[in-house]
N, C-alpha and C positions, 0 to 999 in steps of 0.2 A: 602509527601502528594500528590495525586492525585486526578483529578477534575475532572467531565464529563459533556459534553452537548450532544444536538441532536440537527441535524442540518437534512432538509427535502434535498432530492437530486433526482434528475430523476433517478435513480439506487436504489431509497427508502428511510429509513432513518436511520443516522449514527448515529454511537454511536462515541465523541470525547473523547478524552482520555488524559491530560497534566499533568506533574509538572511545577514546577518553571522552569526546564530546558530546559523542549521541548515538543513539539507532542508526545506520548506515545504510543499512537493508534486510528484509525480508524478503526472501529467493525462494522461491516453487520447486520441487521435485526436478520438473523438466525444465525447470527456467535455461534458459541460451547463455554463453556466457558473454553474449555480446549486448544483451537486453541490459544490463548493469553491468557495467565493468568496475572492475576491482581490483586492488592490488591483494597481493598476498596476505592471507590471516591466518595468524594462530588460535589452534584450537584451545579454548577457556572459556568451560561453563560455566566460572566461579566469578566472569566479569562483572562486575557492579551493573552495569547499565542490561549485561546480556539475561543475568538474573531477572532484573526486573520487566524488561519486557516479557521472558517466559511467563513470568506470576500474571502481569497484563492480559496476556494472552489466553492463558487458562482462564482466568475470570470472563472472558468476554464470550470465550466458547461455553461456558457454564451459564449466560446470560446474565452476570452479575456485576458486567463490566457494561458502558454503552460507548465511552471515549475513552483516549489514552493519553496518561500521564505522563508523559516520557519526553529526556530530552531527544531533539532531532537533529542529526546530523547529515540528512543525504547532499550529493554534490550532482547538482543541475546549473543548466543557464539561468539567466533571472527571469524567463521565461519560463520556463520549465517550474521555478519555486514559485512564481505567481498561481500558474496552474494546480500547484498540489497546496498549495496553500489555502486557492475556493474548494478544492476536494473535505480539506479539512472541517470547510462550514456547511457541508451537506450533513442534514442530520440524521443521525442512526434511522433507519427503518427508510428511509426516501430515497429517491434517486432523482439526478438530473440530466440532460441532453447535453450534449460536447457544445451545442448554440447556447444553451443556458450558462456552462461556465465561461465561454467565451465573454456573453457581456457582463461576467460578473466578475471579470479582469479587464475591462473596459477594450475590449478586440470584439465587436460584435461579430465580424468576417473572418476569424480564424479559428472556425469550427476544426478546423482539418488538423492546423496546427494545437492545438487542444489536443485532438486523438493520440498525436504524436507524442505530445508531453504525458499524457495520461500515460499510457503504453509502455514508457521509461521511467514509471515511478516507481523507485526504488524501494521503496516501503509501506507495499502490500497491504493491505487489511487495516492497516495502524493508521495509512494514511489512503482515505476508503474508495480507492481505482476504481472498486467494483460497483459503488453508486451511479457508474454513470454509463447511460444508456441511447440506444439512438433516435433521434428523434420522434419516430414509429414508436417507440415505446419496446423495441427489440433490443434485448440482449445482444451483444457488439463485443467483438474481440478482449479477453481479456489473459495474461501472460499465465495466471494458473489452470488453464482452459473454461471451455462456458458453460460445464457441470457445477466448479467450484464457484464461480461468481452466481451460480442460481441455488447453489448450495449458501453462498454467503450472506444473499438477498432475504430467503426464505427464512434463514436463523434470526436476522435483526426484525422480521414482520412479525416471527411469534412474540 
């Protein structure tokens, strides 16, 4: 079973996403519904895990937070969770190149495949898509648009 709330964020507002497991997803205004697919949730802001990621999330946008404590639940290939998983060890305030996380899931050649898995990452900001950039050092497609990702950049460098 999965649950959703919304929670209002300087970046607009988000769509949460839980099981009993974990964070599921963070979903953008305009998010597709093909960018994460989902099965049907009911609405409960009172979920244990949806609570906590809110509180998360206020703190992080308040600059009080810099990682998040949450369990994780999203459903990817094992490719896809290798991927969000080096996302995870990129540190607040930096960004990396889709070739840097490539070899840092040992795929030096799937820069491309990288972008792809970036692209599909189910949980936004929590799990930080927006650290990473194209090799030029240019901001590169990102599912909240590329205001929010330079909106997200500029928050973790103050």
């Amino acid at each position: 079973m999965l649950y959703r709330t919304t929670t209002d964020s300087p970046v607009g507002t988000l769509t949460l996403v839980a099981s009993d497991a974990g964070l599921v997803a963070v979903l953008w205004p305009d998010d597709s519904p093909r960018r994460v697919r989902l099965a049907a949730a009911e609405e409960r802001a009172d979920h244990p895990v949806l609570a906590t990621v809110r509180a998360q999330l206020d703190e992080y946008f308040a600059g009080r937070r810099r990682d998040f404590d949450l369990p994780l639940a999203p459903v990817g290939s094992a490719f896809q969770r290798a991927v969000w998983a080096a996302l995870i060890a990129i540190p607040h305030g930096e960004t990396r190149s889709y070739g840097d996380i490539a070899r840092a899931i040992g795929r030096p050649t799937a820069s491309r495949a990288v972008g792809a898995a970036n692209g599909r990452n189910p949980l936004s900001i929590v799990v930080p898509c927006h650290r990473v950039i194209g090799a030029s050092g240019k901001l590169t497609g990102f599912a909240g648009g590329l205001a929010a990702k330079q909106q997200l950049l500029a928050h973790e460098r103050r």
